[in-house]
Every structure is written in structure tokens, then in C-alpha cells.
C-alpha positions in Angstrom: -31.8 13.5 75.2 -35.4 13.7 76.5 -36.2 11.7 79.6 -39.3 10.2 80.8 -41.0 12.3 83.8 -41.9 10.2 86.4 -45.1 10.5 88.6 -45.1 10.1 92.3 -46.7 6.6 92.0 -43.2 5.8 90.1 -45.6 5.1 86.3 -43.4 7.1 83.3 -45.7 9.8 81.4 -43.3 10.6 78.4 -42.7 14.3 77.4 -45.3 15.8 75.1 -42.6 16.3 72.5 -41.0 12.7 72.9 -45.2 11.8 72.9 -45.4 13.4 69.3 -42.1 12.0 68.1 -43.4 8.6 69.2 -46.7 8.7 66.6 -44.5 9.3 63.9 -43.6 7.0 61.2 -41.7 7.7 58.0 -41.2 4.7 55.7 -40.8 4.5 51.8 -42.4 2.4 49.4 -39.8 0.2 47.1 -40.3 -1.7 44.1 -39.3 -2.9 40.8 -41.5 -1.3 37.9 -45.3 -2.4 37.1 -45.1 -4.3 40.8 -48.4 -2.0 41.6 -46.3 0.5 43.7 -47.9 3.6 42.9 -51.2 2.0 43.2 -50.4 1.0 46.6 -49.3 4.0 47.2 -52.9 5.7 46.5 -54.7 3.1 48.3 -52.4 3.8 51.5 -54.1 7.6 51.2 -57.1 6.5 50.6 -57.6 4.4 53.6 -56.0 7.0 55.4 -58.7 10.0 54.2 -56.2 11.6 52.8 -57.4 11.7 49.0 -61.7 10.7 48.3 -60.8 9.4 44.8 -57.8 6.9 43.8 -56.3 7.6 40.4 -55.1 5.3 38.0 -51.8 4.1 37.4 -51.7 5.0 33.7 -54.4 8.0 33.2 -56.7 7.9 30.7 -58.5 11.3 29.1 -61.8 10.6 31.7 -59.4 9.7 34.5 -58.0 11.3 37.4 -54.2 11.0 37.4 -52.3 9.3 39.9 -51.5 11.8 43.5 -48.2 11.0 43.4 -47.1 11.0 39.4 -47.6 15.2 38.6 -44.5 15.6 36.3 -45.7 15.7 32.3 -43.3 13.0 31.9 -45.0 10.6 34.4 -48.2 11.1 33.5 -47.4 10.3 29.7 -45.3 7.2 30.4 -47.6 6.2 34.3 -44.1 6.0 36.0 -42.8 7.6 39.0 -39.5 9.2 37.9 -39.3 11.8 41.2 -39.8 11.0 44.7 -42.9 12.1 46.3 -43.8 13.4 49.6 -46.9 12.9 51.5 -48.2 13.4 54.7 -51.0 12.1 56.3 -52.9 11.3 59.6 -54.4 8.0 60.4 -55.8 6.1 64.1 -53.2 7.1 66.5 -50.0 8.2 64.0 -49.3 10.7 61.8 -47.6 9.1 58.6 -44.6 10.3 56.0 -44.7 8.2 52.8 -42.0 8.7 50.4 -43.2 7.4 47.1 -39.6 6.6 45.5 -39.0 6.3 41.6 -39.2 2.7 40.3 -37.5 2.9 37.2 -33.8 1.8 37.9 -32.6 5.3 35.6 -33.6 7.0 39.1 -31.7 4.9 41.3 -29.5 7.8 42.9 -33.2 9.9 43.7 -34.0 6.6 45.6 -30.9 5.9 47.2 -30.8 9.4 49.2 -34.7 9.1 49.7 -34.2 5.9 51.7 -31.3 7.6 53.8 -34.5 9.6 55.6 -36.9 6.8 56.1 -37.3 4.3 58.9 -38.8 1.6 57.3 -40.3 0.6 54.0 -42.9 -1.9 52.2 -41.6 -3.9 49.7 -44.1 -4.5 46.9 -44.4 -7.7 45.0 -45.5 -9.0 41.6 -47.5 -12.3 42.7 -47.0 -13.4 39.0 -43.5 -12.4 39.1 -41.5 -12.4 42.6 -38.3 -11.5 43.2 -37.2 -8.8 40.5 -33.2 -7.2 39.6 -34.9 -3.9 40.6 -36.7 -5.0 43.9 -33.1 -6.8 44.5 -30.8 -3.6 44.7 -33.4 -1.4 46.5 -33.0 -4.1 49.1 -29.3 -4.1 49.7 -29.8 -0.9 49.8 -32.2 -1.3 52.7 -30.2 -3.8 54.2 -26.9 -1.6 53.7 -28.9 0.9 56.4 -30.7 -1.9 58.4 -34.1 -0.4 57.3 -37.0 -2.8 58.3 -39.3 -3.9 55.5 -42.8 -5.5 55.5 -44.0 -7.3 52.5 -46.9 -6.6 50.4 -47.3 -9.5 47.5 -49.5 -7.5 45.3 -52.1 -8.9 42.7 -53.0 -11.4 44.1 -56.8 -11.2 41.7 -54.6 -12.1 39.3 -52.7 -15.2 37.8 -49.9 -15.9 40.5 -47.2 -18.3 41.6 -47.7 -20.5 44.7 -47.9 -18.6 47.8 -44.8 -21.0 49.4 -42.8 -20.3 46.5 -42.8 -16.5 46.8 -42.0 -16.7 51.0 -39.3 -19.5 49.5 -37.6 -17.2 47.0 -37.9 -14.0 49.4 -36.3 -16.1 51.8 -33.5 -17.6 49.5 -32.6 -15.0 47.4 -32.7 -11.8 49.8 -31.6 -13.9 52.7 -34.4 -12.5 54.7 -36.8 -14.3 57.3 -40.8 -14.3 56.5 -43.5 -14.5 58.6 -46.7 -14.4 56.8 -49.4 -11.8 58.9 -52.1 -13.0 56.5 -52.7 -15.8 54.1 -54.8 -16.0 50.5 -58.3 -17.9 50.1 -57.6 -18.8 46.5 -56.2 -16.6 43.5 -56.7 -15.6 40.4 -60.2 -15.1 39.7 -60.8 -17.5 42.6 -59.2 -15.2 45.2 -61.6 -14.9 47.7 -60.2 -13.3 50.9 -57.4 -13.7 53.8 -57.5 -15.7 56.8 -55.2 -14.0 59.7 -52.6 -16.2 60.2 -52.5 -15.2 64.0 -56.1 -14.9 64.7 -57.5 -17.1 62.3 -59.7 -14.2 61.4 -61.0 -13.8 57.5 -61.4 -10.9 55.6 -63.9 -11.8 52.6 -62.7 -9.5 49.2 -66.6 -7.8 48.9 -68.0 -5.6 46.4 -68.3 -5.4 42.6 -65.1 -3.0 42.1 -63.9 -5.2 45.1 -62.6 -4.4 48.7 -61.5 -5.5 51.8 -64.5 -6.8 54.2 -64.2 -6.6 58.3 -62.7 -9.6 59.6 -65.2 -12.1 61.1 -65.4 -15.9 62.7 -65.5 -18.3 60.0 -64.5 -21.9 59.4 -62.4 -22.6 56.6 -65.7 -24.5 55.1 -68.0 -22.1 55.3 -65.4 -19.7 53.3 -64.8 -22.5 50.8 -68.7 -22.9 50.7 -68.2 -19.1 48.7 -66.5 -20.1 45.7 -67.5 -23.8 44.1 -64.0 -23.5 42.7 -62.4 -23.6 46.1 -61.2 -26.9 47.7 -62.0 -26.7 51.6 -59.4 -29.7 52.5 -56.3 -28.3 50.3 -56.8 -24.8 51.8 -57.2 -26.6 55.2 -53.8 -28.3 54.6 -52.2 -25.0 53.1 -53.0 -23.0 56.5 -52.0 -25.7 59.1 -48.7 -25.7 57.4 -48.3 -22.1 57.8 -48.9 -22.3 61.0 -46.8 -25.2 61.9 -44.0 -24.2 59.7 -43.3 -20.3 59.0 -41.7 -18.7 61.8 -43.8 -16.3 64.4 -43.6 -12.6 64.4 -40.8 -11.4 65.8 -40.8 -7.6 66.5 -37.1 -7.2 67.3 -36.1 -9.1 64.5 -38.1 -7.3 61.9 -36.8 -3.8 63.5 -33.2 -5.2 63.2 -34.2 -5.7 59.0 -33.8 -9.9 59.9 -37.9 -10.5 59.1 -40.3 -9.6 57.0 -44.1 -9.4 58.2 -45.8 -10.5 54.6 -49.5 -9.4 53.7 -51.2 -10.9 51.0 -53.5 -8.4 48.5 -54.4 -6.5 45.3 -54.3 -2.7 45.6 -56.8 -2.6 42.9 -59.0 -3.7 44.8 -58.6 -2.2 48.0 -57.4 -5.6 49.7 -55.0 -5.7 52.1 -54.0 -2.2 51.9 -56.0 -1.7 55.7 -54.3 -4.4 57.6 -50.8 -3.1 56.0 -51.3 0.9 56.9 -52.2 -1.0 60.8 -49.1 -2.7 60.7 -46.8 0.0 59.7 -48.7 1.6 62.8 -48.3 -1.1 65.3 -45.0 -2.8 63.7 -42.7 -0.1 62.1 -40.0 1.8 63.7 -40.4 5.8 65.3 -37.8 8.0 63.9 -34.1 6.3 64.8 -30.8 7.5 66.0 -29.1 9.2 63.1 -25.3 9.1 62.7 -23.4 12.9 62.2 -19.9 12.8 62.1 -19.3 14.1 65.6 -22.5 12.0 67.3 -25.1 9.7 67.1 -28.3 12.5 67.2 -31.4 11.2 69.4 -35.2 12.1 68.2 -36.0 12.8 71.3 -33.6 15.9 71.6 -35.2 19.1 72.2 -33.1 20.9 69.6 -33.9 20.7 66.3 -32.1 19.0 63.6 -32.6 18.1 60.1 -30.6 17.1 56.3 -31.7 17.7 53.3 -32.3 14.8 50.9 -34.0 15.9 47.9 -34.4 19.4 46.0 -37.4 19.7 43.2 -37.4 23.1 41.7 -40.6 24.1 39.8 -43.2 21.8 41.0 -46.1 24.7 40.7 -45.0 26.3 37.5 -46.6 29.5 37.6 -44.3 30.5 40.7 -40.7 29.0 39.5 -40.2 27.8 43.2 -37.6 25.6 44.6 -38.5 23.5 47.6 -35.6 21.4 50.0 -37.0 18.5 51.3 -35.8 17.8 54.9 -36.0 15.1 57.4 -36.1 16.3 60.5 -34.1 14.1 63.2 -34.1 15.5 66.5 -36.5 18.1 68.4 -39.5 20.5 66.9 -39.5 22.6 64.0 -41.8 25.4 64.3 -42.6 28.3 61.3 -40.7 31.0 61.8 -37.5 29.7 63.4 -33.9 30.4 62.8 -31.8 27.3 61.9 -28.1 27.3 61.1 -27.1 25.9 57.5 -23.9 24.0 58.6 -22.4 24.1 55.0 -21.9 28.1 54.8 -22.3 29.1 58.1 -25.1 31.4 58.0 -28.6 31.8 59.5 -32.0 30.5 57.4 -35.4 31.8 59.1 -38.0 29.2 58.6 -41.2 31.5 57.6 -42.7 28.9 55.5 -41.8 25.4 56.3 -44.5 23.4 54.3 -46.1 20.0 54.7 -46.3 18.0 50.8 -49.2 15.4 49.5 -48.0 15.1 46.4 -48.2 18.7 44.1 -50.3 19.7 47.3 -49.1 21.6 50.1 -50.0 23.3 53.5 -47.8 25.4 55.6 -46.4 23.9 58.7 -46.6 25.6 61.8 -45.1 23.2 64.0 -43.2 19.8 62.6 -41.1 16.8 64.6 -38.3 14.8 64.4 -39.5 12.0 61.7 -41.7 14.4 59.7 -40.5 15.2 56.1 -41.5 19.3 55.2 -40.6 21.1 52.6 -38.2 24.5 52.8 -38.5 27.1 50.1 -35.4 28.6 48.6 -33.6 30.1 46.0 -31.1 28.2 45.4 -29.1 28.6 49.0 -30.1 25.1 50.5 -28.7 21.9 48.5 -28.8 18.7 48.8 -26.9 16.9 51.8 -27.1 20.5 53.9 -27.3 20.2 57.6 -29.6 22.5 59.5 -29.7 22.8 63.2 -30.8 25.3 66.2 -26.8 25.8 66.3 -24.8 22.9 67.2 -22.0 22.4 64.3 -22.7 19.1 62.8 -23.2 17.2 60.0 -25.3 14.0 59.1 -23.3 11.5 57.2 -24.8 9.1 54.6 -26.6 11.1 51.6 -24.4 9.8 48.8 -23.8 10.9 45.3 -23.0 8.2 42.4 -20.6 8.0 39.7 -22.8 8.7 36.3 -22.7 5.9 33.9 -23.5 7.8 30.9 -21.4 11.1 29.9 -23.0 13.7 27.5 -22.3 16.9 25.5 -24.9 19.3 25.4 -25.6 20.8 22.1 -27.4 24.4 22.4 -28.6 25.1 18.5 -29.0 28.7 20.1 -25.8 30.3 20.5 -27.0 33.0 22.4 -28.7 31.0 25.1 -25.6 29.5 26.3 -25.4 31.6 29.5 -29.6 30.5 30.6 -28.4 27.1 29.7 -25.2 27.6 32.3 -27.9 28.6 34.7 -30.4 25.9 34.2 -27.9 23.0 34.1 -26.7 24.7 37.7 -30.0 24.5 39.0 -31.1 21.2 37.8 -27.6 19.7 39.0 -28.4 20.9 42.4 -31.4 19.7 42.3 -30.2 16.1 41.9 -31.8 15.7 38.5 -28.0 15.5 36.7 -24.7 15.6 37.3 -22.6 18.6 35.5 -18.7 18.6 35.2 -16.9 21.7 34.0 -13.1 20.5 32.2 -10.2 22.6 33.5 -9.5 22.8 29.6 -12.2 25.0 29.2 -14.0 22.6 26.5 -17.7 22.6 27.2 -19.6 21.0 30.0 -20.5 17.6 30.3 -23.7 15.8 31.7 -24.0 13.0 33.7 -26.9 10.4 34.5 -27.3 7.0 36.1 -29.7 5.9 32.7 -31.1 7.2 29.4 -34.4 7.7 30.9 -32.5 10.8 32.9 -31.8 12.5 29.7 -35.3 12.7 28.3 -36.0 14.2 31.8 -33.6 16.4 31.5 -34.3 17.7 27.9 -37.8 17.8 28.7 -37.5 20.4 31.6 -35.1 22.4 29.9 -37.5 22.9 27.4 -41.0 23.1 29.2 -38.9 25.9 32.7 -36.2 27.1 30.6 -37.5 27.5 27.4 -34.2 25.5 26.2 -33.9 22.9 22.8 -31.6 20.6 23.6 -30.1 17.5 22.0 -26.7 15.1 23.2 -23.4 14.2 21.7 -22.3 11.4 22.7 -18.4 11.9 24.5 -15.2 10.7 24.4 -15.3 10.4 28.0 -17.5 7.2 29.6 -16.5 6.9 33.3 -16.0 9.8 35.6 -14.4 9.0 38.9 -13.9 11.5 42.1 -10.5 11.9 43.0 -8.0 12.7 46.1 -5.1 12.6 47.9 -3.3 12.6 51.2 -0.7 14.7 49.6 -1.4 18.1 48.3 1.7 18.2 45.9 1.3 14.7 44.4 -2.5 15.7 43.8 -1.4 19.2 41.9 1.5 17.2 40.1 -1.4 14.7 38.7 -3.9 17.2 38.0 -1.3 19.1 35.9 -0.6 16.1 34.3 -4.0 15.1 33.3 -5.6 18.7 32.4 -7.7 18.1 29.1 -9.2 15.0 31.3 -10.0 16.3 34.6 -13.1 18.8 35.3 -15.1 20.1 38.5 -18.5 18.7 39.6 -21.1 20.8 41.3 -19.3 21.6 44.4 -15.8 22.1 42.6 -14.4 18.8 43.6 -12.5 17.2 41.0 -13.3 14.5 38.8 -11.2 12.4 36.6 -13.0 11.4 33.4 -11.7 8.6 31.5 -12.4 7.0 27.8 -12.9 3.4 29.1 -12.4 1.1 32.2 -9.1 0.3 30.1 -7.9 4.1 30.6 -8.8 4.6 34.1 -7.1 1.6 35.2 -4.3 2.4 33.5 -4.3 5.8 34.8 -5.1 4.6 38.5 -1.6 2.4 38.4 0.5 4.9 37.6 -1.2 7.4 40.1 -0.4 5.0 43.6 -1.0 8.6 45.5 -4.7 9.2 44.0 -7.7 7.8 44.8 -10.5 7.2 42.7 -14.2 7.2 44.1 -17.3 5.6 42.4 -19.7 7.5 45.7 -19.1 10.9 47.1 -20.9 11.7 50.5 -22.7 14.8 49.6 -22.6 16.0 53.1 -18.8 15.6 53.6 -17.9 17.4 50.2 -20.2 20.0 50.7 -18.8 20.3 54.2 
């Protein structure tokens, strides 16, 4: 691990590379659908200089569509259904922000995205609070003890009460609140913030509205603004926050306990400032990462990294295939040699690449924290480990069970082979699962939600040039299975050929009709067990 040098006056100057480490933050941006969350995620570049123009969640023909949102699919339906990468420097710390799918069908894409993040912003519906969606994407934060600030969006628009939103985050995520800023009005009558700290306000300015610099101002002459306003009632409203939400804490919110909470509407620009400063000021560098022979230390001078997503095709006119990595130790630099763990050989890094969105810029030089991309054909896959040669692999990066099974059905005979191929690369992208019976009947596809299959029938059509429709299975569950016992394993496979099949990596699967079949089939099997999650990394291992 890096240590600090120190001078002969006895002061610690930090290494330049634990220096560069230090400025970086990586966090991901989590959400249940329609909360504003790719909105956000525009107005976080936009404050940052990274993009001059903000698109709109749902294009229109005279509008610029969102950064983030470049699939065909998204732009048509203004959802995020891939995760999107994006770079970006701004005040003192270069920023990775992982933009992750909303829609629930995408869960497994998120899940693995948040295994490379060290914090995220959770975004709010004022109107609506606490969603199912936002829900699970918090376990899963909390499962990883991934800090999260708050950001209770649209707030321009009708909302709850301010204490009721703190209340339910509180109650129903078991998570402490401290509120950083607090709303002048809402609705139509939303006015500003007043720093809870400070006592600071921020005035929303502007006809298309955005956030003012903070000035001295009593509550009165703020009230004296909008005739709507009542001075006393906001008066009583901030001495209570003062007197009765809890201060910041910043060990607490690093240890995932408390949420710092900001008050705003990305629309309008509001908020969006003082929540890009906290992530700067409050957020996490990169962590420790767990491998399963060590905990691996940023500040290491080798270089280490996993890969958490693959997206093939993202500039169609050059079919290319990009792994996105998180680095988690040391300095990448372009041209470098790494070791793929997985098969053993030796990758040279000649065009490690920096991503904003379908943008992209090669990196010469990278550190741990920073997300780049890795061009391929097909050699790197998700979960792979990559280091400067020490043999180890990062634990964590999961795959999921699929919840619905499907036949393919190829009207064209004689495209069954390009169909193998494609459903081979798409499954290693992460797009869909694909298992292969051992009774030689055809494949099967597996997603987490039905919004994966028009996905996947869409890119087999638009890359592969591949009509596609589903039949629906016999089988509904698939489960991973395994055994201490090599013979009781070969006995039960035997047993159970025209329902067990290979997955991507050739590890077996047992697929089963309903839950009554496979817990039928589990108590008569006491030597097998069956997995709902697979660790990428140790199956590919």
C-alpha cells in the first residue's frame, strides 16, 4: 500500500498517485422510474461543463435527446434501459457517474453497476416518496454499505410535506436524515432553499428557472418575494429543523447510516450545484475492494481492475465491443500489459478509453476509481479480473436466476448458426441469459422482465439482421446447481437429462416447470444445491 512521504518539518505530502486517487469519486445515480433520474443526471454534466445543452427526458422531433439514453429503444420509450458511463472534471475532482437503468426489468445491469461505485444519490419523487423500485436498489446499497445522499426532486411541483418525506425515508429504509438544505415553499410557490447549516438562501431565478448564489437574507425578506408565502409558518418550519433533525455526521454517512438530503427540481437547474459540491466534499474516494485472497488498497501502485458491464455495438458503423472496468488499485496507462485472471493470458491496453455517454476519448493514463472502457472481441467478459500480475480475483459481481424462460423461434432456418452467434454475444454481454439442454432441444432465453425481451428482439434485428419472436416454455425457474460430491452430482445429472442445460460459462443449470417441481426435485436431491445468484467472478474462475 502507498504511504505518505514525510517532510523534514514532520507535515505528510501524499504520493502524486495516492494525490490523484484521492480526487476521484465514482458514485451511481439510483431511482425508481419517472423520479427525474436521468434529468439529474444531465443537469450533474451540465454544471460540471461537461455537455452546453441539457436534453429532454422524452425527446421530441426539435429536441436534443437525453446524453445518457442513445439506444433506439430509449429514446422511443425516454427510459434508461443500459447503464451509462461518464466522466467528467469539476473544482478540485474528477467525477465517474454511472447512470443505472430505472426500470426494475434491468435490475441485474444495476446490481453489478453498483458493485463498482462508492456512493450514490438517491432520487426522489416529492409527490411520491418512497417507491418498490427506489426500495430494492437500496438494499442493495445497503447490502455493500454504499453511502447515499438524497436528492427530493420536483420540488416546482405539487408535493408532500417536507417532514413527511425525511419521516418515511427514515421509517421505511431505516436510514438517518439530515437535511443540507430546506424548501421556501412548493409547488408553484417554491421559491428557493435556505442552508440549513449556514442559514444561507439560494433564490430559484430566471424565467426557465435556476439556482441563484447564496446570499444574507432574513426569512422576511424572502417571504416578502412571493405574497403566497407565510413568513411565521416558514419561520416555525426551519427552527424545527434545526432543533430537531440530526447534524451531519460524515462517518456516519460514509458507514451508509445517514443521508445528507437536498431539496430541488432538476428542471430547473435547482439544487443540482450544491449536490455535485457535496458529492465533492461528502462522498467517499475509491474503497478497499474484497478479492478472494485480500482486501486490495487504492492506493497500491499496481494496477487492478474487474469488469462489470460489457455493451457491444454502441457506434454501429464499427460493430465494437467495449468492457467496462473499474479500476481498484494503482494507474492504468495506454499501452500496458495486464493479466486476464480468468484464462491466464496477457491483454495489451492500446486503447483504453474514457465514456460520456455514446462519446469517447482515449485514455492515456487512468486511476484506481475511474471507470474506462476496454475494447475487445469478445475475450474479456463480465466478472474478469485484470491485474499487472498478481493472481486474484474480485468477488461480488453476481449473476441472477431469470424469471422468465423463452424459446427462440428463428422463421429462417438457415440463420440458425448467426443466431447461435448473436445470442453468445449478447449473453456475454449481460443483455440475456442463454442455456443450452444436455438433450440437445433448442436453447432457451432468460431475463429478469419482459421489457428484456423487446430489447433483445430489437438488437437481434437492428446488429444481426435477425426476426425473432418467443414461445413461451415448459420450463419457469432455472436454478444453478452443485455438489460436494462429484459422483452424487453425475448420478443426478444422469437422472435429470431432458431438464438440465449449460449457461454461458458451462455450468449447469437445473430448469424446472414450477416452484412445485423444483421443490420436489430439491428433496429428493439432499447432495445438490440449488442457487438463485452465481458470482460471476468465481464461475468464471
Amino acid at each position: 500500500m502507498s504511504m505518505p512521504v514525510r517532510t523534514e518539518a514532520g507535515a505528510e505530502v501524499r504520493s502524486p498517485l495516492a494525490a490523484e486517487i484521492e480526487r476521484r469519486r465514482t458514485f451511481a445515480i439510483i431511482s425508481h422510474p419517472d423520479a427525474g433520474k436521468t434529468t439529474l443526471t444531465e443537469k450533474l454534466l451540465l454544471f460540471g461543463g461537461a455537455i452546453q445543452l441539457a436534453g429532454q427526458v422524452k425527446a421530441k422531433r426539435n429536441r436534443k435527446t437525453t446524453q445518457s439514453d442513445w439506444m433506439a429503444i430509449e429514446k422511443e420509450r425516454g427510459i434508461s434501459v443500459v447503464t451509462s458511463v461518464m466522466t467528467f472534471e469539476y473544482g478540485d475532482h474528477v467525477f465517474n457517474l454511472l447512470d443505472t437503468p430505472g426500470h426494475e426489468d434491468f435490475s441485474e445491469d444495476t446490481y453489478r453497476t453498483l458493485t463498482a461505485v462508492d456512493s450514490a444519490v438517491m432520487v426522489i419523487d416529492a409527490a411520491k416518496g418512497i417507491e418498490a423500485r427506489t426500495r430494492k436498489l437500496f438494499e442493495v446499497c445497503r447490502m455493500r454499505d454504499i453511502p447515499i445522499l438524497t436528492f427530493i426532486n420536483k420540488m416546482d411541483r405539487e408535493t408532500r410535506d417536507p417532514f413527511d418525506l425525511l419521516d418515511e425515508i427514515e421509517k421505511t429504509l431505516a436510514l438517518d436524515t439530515t437535511p443540507v438544505n430546506w424548501p421556501v415553499g412548493r409547488g408553484r410557490d417554491f421559491t428557493g432553499t435556505i442552508e440549513v447549516q449556514s442559514g444561507g438562501v439560494r433564490l430559484l431565478e430566471g424565467d426557465a428557472g435556476k439556482a441563484g448564489t447564496l446570499r444574507e437574507m432574513s426569512i422576511l425578506e424572502v417571504a416578502a418575494l412571493n405574497p403566497s408565502l407565510d413568513a411565521s409558518a416558514i419561520e416555525g418550519e426551519f427552527e424545527l429543523v434545526r432543533e430537531a433533525c440530526k447534524p451531519f455526521d460524515l462517518q456516519a454517512f460514509r458507514e451508509g447510516h445517514l443521508s445528507p438530503v437536498f431539496f430541488g427540481s432538476a428542471l430547473k437547474n435547482f439544487g443540482v450545484g450544491d449536490l455535485l459540491d457535496a458529492l465533492g466534499r461528502f462522498a467517499p474516494p475509491p474503497r478497499d475492494q474484497k478479492a478472494d485472497k485480500r482486501v486490495v488498497h487504492a492506493e497500491e501502485p499496481r494496477m487492478s481492475a474487474f469488469v462489470f458491464k460489457i455493451q457491444a455495438n454502441m457506434d454501429p458503423n464499427h460493430r465494437d465491443r467495449i468492457a467496462f472496468a473499474r479500476l481498484c488499485s494503482g494507474k492504468l496507462t495506454r499501452g500496458m500489459k495486464v493479466k486476464q485472471i480468468r484464462t491466464g493470458k496477457s491483454i495489451a491496453l492500446n486503447a483504453p478509453q474514457f465514456f460520456f455517454a455514446k462519446d469517447r476519448s482515449v485514455a492515456d493514463e487512468a486511476y484506481a476509481g475511474d471507470v474506462v472502457g476496454i475494447p475487445n472481441h469478445g475475450s474479456v467478459r463480465i466478472g474478469d479480473t485484470l491485474t499487472e500480475g498478481e493472481d486474484l480475483n474480485f468477488v461480488g459481481v453476481p449473476s441472477f436466476a431469470p424469471e422468465i424462460l423463452r424459446r427462440v423461434r428463428l422463421p429462417d432456418a438457415m440463420k440458425a448458426k448467426k443466431l447461435k452467434e448473436a445470442l453468445q454475444q449478447l449473453a456475454e454481454e449481460g443483455v440475456v441469459q442463454v442455456f443450452r439442454p444436455h438433450d440437445g432441444s433448442p436453447a432457451l432465453v432468460g431475463v429478469v422482465g419482459p421489457l428484456q425481451l423487446d430489447v433483445l428482439r430489437v438488437r437481434l434485428m437492428d446488429e444481426y439482421g435477425l426476426e425473432v419472436s418467443w414461445d413461451v416454455s415448459e420450463f419457469t425457474l432455472a436454478r444453478w446447481i452443485s455438489s460436494d460430491d462429484p459422483k452424487t452430482f453425475d448420478t443426478f445429472v444422469r437422472s435429470n437429462s431432458s431438464s438440465v442445460a449449460d449457461d454461458l460459462d458451462g455450468d449447469p443449470v437445473f430448469l424446472a416447470r414450477n416452484q412445485f417441481n423444483l421443490d420436489y426435485t430439491r428433496e429428493r436431491a439432499p447432495g445438490i444445491a440449488f442457487a438463485d445468484i452465481k458470482d460471476v467472478k468465481k464461475a468464471a474462475g
